[in-house]
N, C-alpha and C positions, 0 to 999 in steps of 0.2 A: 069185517074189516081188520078181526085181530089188531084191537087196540092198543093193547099192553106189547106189540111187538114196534106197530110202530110209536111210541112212545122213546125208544130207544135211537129210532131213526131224527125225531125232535130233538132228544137231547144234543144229539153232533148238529144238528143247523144251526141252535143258539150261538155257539161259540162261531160257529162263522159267519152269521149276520153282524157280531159283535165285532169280531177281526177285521174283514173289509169295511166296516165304517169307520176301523179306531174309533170307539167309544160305541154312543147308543145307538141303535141301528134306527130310520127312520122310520115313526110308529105301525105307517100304509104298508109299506113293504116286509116289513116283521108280520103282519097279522095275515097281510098276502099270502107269504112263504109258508107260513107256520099252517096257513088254514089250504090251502091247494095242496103242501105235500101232506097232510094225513089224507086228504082226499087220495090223493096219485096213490100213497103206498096203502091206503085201505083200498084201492081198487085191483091195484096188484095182488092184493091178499086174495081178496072176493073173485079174482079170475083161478087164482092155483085153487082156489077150494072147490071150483067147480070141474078145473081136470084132473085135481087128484081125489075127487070123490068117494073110486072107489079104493084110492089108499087109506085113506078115512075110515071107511066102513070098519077096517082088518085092526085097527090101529088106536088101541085104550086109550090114548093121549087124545085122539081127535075126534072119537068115538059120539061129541055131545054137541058137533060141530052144528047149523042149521040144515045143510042137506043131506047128512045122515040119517038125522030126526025126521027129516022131510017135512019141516015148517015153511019151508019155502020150493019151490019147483028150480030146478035147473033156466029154466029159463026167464028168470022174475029175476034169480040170482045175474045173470047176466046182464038183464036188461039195468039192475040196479049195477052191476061195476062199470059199463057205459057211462050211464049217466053221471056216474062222478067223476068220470076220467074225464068229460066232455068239460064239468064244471071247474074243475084242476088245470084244466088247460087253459079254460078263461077268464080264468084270476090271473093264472100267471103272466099271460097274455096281454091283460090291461094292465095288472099293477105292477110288473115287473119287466121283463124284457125279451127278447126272441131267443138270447140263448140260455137263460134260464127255462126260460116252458120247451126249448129241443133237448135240455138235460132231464127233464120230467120226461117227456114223452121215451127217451133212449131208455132211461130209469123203468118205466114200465114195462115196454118193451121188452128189456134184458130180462127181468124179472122173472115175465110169464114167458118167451120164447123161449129165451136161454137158458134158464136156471129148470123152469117148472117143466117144460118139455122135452130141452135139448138134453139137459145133462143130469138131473137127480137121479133116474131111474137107469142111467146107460156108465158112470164113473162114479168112483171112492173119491172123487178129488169133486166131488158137484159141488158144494159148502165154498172150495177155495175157489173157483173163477164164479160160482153164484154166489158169491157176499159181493162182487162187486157194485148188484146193484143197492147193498145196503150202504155201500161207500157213497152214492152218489148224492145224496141230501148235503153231504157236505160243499161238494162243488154247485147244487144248484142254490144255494144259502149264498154262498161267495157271490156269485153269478147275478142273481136277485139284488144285490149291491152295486156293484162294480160294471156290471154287464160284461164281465174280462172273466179271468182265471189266471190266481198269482201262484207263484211256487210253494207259498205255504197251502195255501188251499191244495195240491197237489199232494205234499207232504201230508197232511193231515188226512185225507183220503186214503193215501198209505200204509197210513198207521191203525185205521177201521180195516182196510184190507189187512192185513197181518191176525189182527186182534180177531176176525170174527173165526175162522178156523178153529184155533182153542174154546171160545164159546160155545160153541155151536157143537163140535166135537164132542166137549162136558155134556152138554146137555144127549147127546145123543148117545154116550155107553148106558146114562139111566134107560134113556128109550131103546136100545138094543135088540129085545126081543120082539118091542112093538114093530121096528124097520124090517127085520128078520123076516117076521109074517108075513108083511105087505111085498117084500122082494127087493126094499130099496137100498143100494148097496153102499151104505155109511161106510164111513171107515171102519167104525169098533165092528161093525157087522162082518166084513171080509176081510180084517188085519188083523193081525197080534196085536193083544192090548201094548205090549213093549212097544211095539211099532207104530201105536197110536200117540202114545205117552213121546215118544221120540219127535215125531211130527207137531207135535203140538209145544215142545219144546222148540224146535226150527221157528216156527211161526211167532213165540211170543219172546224169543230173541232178536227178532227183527222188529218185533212191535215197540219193544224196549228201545233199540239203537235207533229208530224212527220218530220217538218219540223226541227225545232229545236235537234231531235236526228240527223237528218242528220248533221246540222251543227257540234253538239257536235262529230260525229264520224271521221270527218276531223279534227277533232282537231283546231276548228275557235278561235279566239282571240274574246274580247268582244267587237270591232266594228262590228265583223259579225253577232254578236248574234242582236245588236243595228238595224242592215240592217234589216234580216229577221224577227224582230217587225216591222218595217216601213211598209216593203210589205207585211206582215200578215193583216195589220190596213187599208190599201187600200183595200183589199179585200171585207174584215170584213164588214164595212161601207158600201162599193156595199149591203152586202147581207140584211145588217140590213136594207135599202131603201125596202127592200121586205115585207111590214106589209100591214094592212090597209083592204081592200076591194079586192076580187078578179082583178077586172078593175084595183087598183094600182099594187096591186104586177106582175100584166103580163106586165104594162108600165116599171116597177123596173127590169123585168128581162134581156131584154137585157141589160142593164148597166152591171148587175152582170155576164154576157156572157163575153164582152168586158171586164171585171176586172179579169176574169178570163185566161182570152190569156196574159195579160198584167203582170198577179202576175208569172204566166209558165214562160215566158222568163227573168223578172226582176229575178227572183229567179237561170235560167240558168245561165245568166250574170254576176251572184253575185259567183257565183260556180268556173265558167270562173275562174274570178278572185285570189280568192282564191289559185284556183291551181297556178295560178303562180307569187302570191305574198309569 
C-alpha cells in the first residue's frame, strides 16, 4: 500500500476537512475520509506495483517490494487492491456522499490508468499531469464535508499540483540511475540537470504565488500571510542550494526532497490552524 507515501496524501485532507467545516470537522466523516482514502490510495499503490513489477525487479529503490520477493502472487496482490477499493468505496458511499466516493473512484482511476500506464513509461512530463491524482485528497476531504467544491479547495489542489513536480523530481536525480535501467524516462534521466533545476524552479514559483491566493481565499489575517513567507523561504533556500556542477546539485537534491515534505505539512498545519482560529 506504500504507507509512508500515502501519509502525505492524509496530511492535505486534514486541512481541508478542517476548512469546509470552519473549525472541527465532524468526528464520522473525519474517520470516514481519513480511513476510505488510505484504503483508495493504498490500492492505487497495490495496482502500479503489480503493472510495474517488472520496473521493480531492475530498480534498487523498489528491489524489496512484495512481488519482487514473490511473498505474494500477482494475483492475491490484485485480488487484495479489489478488495480495498470495494471497501473505500463503501465508507465513502455511506458516510459521506456521491461526490466524494466519484472523486475516489476518478482519484484511482487516474492513478493506475493515467499516470501508471498512460504516461510514466511514454513522457518526461508523467510526474506533472500524474501528481494530479496526488492533488485529489484534497478535493475529496472538501467534498466529504460540503458535498460541493469551493474555490479554495480548487486553489489548494493547485498549489499540491505545482509543489509535487519539484518533489518528486528531488527525489528522482537520487534515483536516476535506478529509472535509467528500468527505461522510465524521468526528467533528470533525458534532460540536462540545468534543465531540470530550471523546471523545477517554474513549478515552485507557481507553487509559491498559489500559495498566497490560497491564503487570501480564507480570508487569513496578515500573520498568515507573515507564516506562509516563512515556509515559502524554507523551501526557497533548499532549492536555491541546487546550483553549481552536476555532482552538487544531485547532493542539493535530496535536501530540497526533504524541504519539500516539510513545507506540505507546515503549510497543512498552518491551514489546521486557521480553521479554527
Amino acid at each position: 500500500m506504500k504507507l509512508r507515501v500515502v501519509e502525505l496524501l492524509l496530511v492535505t485532507t486534514v486541512p481541508a476537512l478542517f476548512l469546509a467545516s470552519g473549525g472541527i470537522p465532524e468526528l464520522t466523516i473525519t474517520l470516514a475520509t481519513l480511513f476510505g482514502g488510505t484504503l483508495a490510495a493504498g490500492a492505487a499503490n497495490a495496482f502500479n506495483m503489480v503493472i510495474e513489477s517488472d520496473i521493480d525487479q531492475v530498480m534498487g529503490r523498489t528491489s524489496t517490494r512484495p512481488l519482487v520477493r514473490e511473498d505474494m502472487s500477482e494475483g492475491a496482490a490484485l485480488t487484495f487492491a479489489f478488495a480495498i477499493t470495494v471497501i473505500s468505496l463503501i465508507t465513502f458511499w455511506v458516510f459521506t456522499n456521491p461526490l466524494a466516493t466519484g472523486l475516489t473512484v476518478a482519484a484511482i482511476a487516474f492513478y493506475v490508468f493515467g499516470y501508471t500506464v498512460g504516461l510514466k513509461r511514454r513522457t518526461s512530463q508523467n510526474i506533472v499531469w500524474g501528481g494530479i491524482a496526488g492533488c485529489m485528497p484534497v478535493l475529496i476531504g472538501w467534498a466529504a464535508v460540503t458535498g460541493d467544491l469551493s474555490v479554495t479547495a480548487w486553489l489548494f489542489f493547485l498549489l499540491i499540483f505545482f509543489w509535487t513536480p519539484p518533489h518528486f523530481w528531488a527525489l528522482a536525480i537520487k534515483y536516476k540511475d535506478d529509472y535509467e535501467r528500468a527505461g522510465v524516462p524521468m526528467l533528470p534521466v533525458v534532460a540536462p540537470m540545468k534543465s531540470v533545476v530550471a523546471q523545477m524552479w517554474f513549478h515552485t514559483s507557481a507553487m509559491v504565488i498559489t500559495s498566497y491566493a490560497v491564503v487570501a481565499s480564507i480570508g487569513g489575517e496578515m500573520w498568515v500571510y507573515i507564516v506562509v513567507t516563512g515556509i515559502n523561504a524554507l523551501f526557497l533556500i533548499a532549492l536555491i542550494g541546487m546550483r553549481g556542477d552536476t555532482s552538487q546539485i544531485e547532493s542539493a537534491a535530496i535536501k530540497v526532497f526533504k524541504s519539500s515534505i516539510t513545507y506540505l505539512t507546515l503549510f497543512s498545519i498552518l491551514l489546521v490552524l486557521v480553521a479554527l482560529l
